[in-house]
C-alpha positions as CSV (number, residue, x, y, z in Angstrom):
1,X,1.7,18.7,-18.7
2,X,1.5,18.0,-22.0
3,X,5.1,16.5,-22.2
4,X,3.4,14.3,-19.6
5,X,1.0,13.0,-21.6
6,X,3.4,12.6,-24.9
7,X,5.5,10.7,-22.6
8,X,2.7,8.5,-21.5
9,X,1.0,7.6,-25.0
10,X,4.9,6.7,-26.0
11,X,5.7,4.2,-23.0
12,X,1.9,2.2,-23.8
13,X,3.8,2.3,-27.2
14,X,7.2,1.0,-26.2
15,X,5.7,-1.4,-23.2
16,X,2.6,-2.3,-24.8
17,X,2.0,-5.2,-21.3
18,X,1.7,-1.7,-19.8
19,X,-1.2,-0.4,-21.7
20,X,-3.9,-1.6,-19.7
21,X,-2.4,-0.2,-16.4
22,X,-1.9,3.5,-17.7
23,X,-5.0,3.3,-19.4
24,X,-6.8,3.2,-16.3
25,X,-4.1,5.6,-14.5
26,X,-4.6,8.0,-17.3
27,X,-8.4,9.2,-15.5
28,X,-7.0,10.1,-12.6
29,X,-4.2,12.6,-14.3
30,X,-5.2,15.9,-15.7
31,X,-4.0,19.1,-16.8
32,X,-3.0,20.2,-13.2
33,X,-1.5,17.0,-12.1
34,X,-1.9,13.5,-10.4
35,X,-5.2,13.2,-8.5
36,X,-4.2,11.4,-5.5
37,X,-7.5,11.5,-3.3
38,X,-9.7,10.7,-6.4
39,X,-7.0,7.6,-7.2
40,X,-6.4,6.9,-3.3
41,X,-10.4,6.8,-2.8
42,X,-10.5,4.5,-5.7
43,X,-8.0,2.1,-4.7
44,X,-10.2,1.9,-1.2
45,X,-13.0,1.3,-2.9
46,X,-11.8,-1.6,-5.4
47,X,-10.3,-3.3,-1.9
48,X,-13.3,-3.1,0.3
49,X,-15.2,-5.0,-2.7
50,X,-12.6,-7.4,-2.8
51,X,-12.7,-8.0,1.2
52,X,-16.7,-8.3,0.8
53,X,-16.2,-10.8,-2.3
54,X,-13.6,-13.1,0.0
55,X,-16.0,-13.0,3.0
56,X,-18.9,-13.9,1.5
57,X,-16.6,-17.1,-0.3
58,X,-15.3,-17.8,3.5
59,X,-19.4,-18.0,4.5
60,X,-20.3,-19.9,2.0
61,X,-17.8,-22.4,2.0
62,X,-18.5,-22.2,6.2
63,X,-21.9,-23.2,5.5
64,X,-21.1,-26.0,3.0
């Protein structure tokens, strides 16, 4: 794993627009691997806030 991680801190090095992304991929890797349920439950939750943030906007523009 850790050639993993050397090869992660070098490609936020080389593709610096990248940094941002891996940064926040980086907690969900860890010694054993790629967390997929801890990233995929993630990824669920970040959607269902965006669905509640777009139907409220539909409401309130419904109500306008």
């Amino acid at each position: 794993m850790a050639d993993f991680k050397a090869w992660v801190i070098q490609l936020k090095t080389e593709q610096p627009e990248l940094s941002d992304f891996i940064t926040k991929l980086e907690g969900f890797i860890s010694d054993t691997g790629f967390n997929a349920a801890k990233f995929e439950k993630a990824v669920e939750t970040r959607l269902n806030k965006i669905e509640t943030d777009v139907t409220k906007s539909f409401k309130k523009e419904a109500d306008a």
